[in-house]
C-alpha positions as CSV (number, residue, x, y, z in Angstrom):
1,X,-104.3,-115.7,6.0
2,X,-106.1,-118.0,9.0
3,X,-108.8,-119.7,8.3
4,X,-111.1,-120.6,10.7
5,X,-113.6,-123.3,10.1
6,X,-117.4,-124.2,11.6
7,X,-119.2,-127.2,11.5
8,X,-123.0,-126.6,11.2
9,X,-125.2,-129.5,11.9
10,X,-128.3,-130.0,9.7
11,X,-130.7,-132.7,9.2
12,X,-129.5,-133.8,5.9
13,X,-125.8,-134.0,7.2
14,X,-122.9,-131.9,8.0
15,X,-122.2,-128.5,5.9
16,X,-118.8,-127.0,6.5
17,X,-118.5,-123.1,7.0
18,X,-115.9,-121.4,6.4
19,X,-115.2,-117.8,7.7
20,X,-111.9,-116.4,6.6
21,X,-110.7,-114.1,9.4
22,X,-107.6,-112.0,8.6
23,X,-104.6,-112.1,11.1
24,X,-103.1,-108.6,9.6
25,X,-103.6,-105.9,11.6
26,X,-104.6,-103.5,9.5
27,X,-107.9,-105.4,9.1
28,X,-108.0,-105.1,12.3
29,X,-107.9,-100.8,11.7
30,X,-110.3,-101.2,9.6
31,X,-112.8,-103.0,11.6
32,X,-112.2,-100.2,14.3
33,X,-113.7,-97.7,12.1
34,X,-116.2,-99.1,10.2
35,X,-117.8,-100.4,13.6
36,X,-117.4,-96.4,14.8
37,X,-119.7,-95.9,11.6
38,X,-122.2,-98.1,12.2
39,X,-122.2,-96.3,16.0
40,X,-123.2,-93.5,14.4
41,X,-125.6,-94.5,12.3
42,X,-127.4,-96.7,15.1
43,X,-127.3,-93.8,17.2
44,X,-130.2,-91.9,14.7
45,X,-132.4,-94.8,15.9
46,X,-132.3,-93.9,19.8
47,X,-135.5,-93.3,21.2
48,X,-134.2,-90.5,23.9
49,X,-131.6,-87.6,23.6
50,X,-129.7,-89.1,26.6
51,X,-129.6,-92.6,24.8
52,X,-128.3,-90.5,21.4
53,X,-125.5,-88.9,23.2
54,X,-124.4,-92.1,24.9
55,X,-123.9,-93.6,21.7
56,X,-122.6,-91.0,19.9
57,X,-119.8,-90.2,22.7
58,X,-119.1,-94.2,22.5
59,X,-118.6,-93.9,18.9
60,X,-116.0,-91.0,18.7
61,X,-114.6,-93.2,21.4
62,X,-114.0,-95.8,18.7
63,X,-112.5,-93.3,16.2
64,X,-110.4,-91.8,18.5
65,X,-108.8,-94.6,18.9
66,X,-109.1,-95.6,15.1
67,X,-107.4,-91.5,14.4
68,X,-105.1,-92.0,16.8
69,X,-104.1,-96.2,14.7
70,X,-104.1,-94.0,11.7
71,X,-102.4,-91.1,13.5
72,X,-105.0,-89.0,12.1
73,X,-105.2,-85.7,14.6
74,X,-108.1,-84.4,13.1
75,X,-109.9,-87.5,13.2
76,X,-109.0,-87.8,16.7
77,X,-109.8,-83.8,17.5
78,X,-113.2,-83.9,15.9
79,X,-114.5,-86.7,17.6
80,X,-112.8,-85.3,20.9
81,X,-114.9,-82.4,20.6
82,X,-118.1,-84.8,19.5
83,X,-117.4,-87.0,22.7
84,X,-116.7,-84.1,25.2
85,X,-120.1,-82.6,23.9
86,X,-122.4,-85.3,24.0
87,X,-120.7,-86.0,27.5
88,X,-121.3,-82.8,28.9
89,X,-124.9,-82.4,27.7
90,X,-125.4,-85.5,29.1
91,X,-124.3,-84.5,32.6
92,X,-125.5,-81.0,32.4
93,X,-128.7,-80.2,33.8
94,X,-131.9,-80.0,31.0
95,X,-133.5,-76.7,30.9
96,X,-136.8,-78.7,31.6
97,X,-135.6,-79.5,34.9
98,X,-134.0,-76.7,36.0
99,X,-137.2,-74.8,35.6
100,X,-139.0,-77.3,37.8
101,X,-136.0,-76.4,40.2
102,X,-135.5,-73.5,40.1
103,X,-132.4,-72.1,42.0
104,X,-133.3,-70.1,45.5
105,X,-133.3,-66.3,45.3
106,X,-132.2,-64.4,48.2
């Protein structure tokens, strides 16, 4: 295991920190997907639907490519299907604008 350590100044002297940071890549995996979860559950604090499906379709992002660590299709399908929806709504015109502009009729 690394250790990596910081020196933090204070008045009354110097306090050592020290973070232990894993070199094995599995903690790295494992970091993968619990920052996907924590995408997800930031994106129920967006204030706009656009802003929720950006960070939702950035999340599956991040567990695709956790799935596809763990080779874990279904992992990777679902959230395929979770990013290519929250994609395409994005880019999609809103029903809100499409009846301000409404298409020509000949």
């Amino acid at each position: 295991m690394r250790m990596l350590e910081w020196r933090v100044f204070s008045a009354t002297g110097v306090a050592a920190v020290v973070l232990l940071a894993s070199a094995t890549p599995a903690a790295w995996v494992s970091w993968i997907g619990w920052i996907a979860t924590a995408a997800f559950g930031v994106s129920y604090f967006a204030k706009t639907p656009k802003a929720l499906r950006l960070v939702q379709a950035c999340a599956a992002l991040l567990w695709i490519a956790y799935g596809f660590i763990i080779h874990a299709m279904p992992v990777v399908v679902a959230n395929a299907i979770v990013a290519g929806a929250a994609v395409y709504s994005s880019l999609a015109p809103t029903k809100a604008a499409a009846a301000q502009n409404p298409p020509p009729q000949f």
